[in-house]
N, C-alpha and C positions, 0 to 999 in steps of 0.2 A: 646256360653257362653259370658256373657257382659265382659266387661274388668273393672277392680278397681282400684282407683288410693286413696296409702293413701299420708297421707302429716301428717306428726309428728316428734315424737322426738325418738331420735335414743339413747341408753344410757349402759354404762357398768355396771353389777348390783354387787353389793358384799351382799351375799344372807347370812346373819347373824344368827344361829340357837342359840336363846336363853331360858331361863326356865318361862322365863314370862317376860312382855313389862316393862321396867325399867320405876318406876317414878323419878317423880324431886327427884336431889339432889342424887340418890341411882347410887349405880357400883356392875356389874353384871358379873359374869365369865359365858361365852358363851362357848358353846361345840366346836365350830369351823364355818369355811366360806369356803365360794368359789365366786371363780369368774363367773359370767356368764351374755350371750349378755342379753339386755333388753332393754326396751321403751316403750312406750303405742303401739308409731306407728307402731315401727321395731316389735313389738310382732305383732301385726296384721297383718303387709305384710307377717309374716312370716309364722304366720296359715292361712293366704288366699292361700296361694302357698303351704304348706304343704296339704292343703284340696283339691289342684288341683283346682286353680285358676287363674286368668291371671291379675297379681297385677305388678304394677308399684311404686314407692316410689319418694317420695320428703325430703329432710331431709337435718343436716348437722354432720359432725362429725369435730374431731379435726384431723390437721396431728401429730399422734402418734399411737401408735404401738395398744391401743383398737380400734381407729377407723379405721384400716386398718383391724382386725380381726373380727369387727361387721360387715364392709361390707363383708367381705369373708360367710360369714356365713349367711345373706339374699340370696346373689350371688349362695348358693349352693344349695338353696331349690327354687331358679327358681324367686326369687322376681330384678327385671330389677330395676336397682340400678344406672344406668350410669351417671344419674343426679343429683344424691346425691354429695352436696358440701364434699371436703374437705379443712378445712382452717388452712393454715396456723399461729401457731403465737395462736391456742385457743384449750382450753379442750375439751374431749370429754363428753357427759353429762355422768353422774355418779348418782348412785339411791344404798344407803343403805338400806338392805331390811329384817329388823327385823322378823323373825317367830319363834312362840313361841310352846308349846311342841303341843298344840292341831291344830295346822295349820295355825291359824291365823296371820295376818302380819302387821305391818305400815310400809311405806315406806317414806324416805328422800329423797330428788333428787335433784344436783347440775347442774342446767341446762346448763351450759357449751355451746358448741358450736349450741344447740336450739333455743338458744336466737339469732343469727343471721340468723335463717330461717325466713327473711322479705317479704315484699312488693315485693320490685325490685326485688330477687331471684323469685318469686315467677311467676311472670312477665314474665322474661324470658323463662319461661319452657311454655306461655299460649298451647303451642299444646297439652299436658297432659290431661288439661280440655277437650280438643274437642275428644282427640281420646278415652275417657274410658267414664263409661256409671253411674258409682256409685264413690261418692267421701266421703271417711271416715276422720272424725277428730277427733283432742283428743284435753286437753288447755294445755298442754306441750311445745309447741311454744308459741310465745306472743297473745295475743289475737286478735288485730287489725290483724295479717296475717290470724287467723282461719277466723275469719269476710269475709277480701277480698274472700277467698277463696270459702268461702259459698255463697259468692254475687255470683261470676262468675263463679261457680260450676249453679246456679239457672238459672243464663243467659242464659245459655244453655243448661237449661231444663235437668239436671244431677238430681240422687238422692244422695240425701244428708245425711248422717248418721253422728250423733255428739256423741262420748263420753264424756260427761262429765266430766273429771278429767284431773289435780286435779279440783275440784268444787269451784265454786266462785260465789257469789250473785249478781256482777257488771256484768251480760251478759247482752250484748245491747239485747233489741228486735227486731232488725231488725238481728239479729242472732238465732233467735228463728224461727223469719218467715221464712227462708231460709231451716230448716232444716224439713226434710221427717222422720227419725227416731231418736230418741232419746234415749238413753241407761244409765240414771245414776244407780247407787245402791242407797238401804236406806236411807245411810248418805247423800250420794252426794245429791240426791233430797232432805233432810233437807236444805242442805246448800243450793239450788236454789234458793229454795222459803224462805228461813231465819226462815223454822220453824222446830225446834228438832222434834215436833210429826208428823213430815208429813207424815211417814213411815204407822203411825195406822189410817191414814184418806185416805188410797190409791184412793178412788173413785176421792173424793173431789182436795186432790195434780195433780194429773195427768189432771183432769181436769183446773186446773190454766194453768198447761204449755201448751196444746193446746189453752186456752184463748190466749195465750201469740201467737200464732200464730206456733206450732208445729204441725206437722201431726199424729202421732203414739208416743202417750210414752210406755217405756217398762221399766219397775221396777226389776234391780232381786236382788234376797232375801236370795241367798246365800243356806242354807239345807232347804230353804220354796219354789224355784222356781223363777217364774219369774211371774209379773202380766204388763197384755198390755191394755191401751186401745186405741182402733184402731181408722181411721180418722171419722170414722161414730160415734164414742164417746161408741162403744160396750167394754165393757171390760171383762175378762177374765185372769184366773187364771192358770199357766202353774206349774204340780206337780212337783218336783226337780226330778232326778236318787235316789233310795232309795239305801241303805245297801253299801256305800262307804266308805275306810277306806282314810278320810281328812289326808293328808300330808303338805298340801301345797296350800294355794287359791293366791298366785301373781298372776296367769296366768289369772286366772278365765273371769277376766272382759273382759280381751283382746281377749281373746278366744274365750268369746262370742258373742263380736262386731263382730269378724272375720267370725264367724260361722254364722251370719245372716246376714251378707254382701254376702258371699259365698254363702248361699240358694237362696237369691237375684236373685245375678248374674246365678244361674242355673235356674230361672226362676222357682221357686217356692213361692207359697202364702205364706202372712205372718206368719201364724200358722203353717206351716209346716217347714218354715226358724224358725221361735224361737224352733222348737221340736228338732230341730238341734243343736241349741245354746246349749241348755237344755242339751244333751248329751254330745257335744265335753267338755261343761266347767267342766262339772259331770268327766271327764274322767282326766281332766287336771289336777283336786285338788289331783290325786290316785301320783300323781309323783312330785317333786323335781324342782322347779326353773322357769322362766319364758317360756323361748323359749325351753330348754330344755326339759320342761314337754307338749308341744302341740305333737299331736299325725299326722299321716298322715290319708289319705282317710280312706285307706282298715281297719285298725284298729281303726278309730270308725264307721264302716260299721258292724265288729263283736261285738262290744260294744252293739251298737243299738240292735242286734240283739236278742244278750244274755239276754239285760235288759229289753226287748219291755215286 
């Protein structure tokens, strides 16, 4: 099995259950919260190793009592953490994460100790790059470290998977050419490419961002699936899991990333790593919170099975 190396942001989530997304100006009595680990990245290392994977992490946390229990918590589902900054003297990042009665969610993020996963940190660790085979990002850290990262990820002939989020219009192209897969959602691919309808032009959108120099975009769509089109410019339509009772979509995206980095790494085609995707995040939205709600191997092996 290849080895994965993510490099992201590590965050404590206060997972906010509300009756609907407050507008401007309006106050909203909430049913209640909880705390729980979260991050783009730490969600990902943590369904790659949950999926039975061989993940490594890059990140930083603050020295305080969340970032001592987020790492315990990658540490126990097997994601190799050793190298994960703690610093002294800063927060740990923090993500309010609004859901409302039908599942859906917005989230806030106070990026906190993130924002000093740089260059030089980054540097330091270059054996990371050489010894894993797939490197995952998200834009949760500053952008210019996703960049180096994706440079010297390419250098060495890695693949490269980019999360998009949060989504930002300002992505260099030579961050585009660097990356092998692509994974935003609807909105996200709006805001890539600066256009609201990009979502109902799927052929045409997906086609800009491999202009842009990307190898594979992958679209997903939430209770519509996921739509790919691959380096040969073939596209294709992946159907969602039917007949789920929506709880909860935080996890969803991270899950996904995870779950076709992990097919990757088992040396599976593309279309058989996003059937995977397809499943794990279908399974993710059935339960409650970020990391919380990812599942392990055997249990979306019976998932699959049930819903095939």
């Amino acid at each position: 099995m290849k080895k994965v190396l993510v490099i992201g942001s590590i965050n404590c989530d206060y997972v906010i259950n509300v009756p609907k997304m407050p507008e401007t100006g309006e106050t909203l009595l909430c049913g209640g919260y909880e705390l729980a680990p979260g991050g783009k990245g730490a969600n990902q290392a943590y369904a790659l190793a949950k999926l039975g994977g061989k993940v490594a992490m890059l990140g930083a946390v603050g020295d305080d009592g969340p970032g001592e229990k987020l790492l315990g918590n990658l540490r126990a589902v097997g994601v190799d953490v050793s190298e994960i900054m703690t610093l002294p003297g800063e927060s740990t990042g923090t993500a309010f994460i609004f859901v409302d009665s039908a599942g859906s969610n917005s989230i806030l993020v106070s990026q906190g100790a993130n924002l000093r996963v740089n260059e030089e940190y980054i540097k330091k660790h270059d054996r990371r790059f050489r010894e894993c085979d797939i490197v995952v990002l998200q834009l949760e850290i500053p952008l210019d470290t996703v960049l180096y990262c994706a440079r010297r990820a390419k250098e060495l002939q890695k693949t490269v998977i980019l999360d998009p989020a949060p989504a930002r219009a300002d992505i260099p192209r030579e961050l585009y050419r660097c990356v092998d897969y692509i994974k935003p959602n609807e909105v996200e691919l709006g805001m890539l490419l600066e256009d609201s309808k990009a979502r109902n032009h799927l052929e045409e959108s997906t086609a800009v961002l491999q202009s842009w120099g990307v190898k594979n975009v992958v679209v997903t769509m939430g209770d519509k699936g996921a739509f790919l089109r691959d380096e040969a410019g073939r596209t294709r339509n992946f159907p969602p899991v039917t007949g789920l009772q929506v709880v909860d979509t935080t996890a969803a995206g991270d899950s996904f990333t995870a779950a076709l980095a992990y097919g990757l790494s088992e040396g599976r085609g593309l279309r058989d790593a996003l059937e995977l995707a397809i499943y794990v995040s279908g399974l993710v939205v059935t339960r409650r919170g970020a990391q919380t709600s990812i599942p392990g191997r055997e249990r979306v092996k019976e998932f699959m099975a049930r819903n095939k």
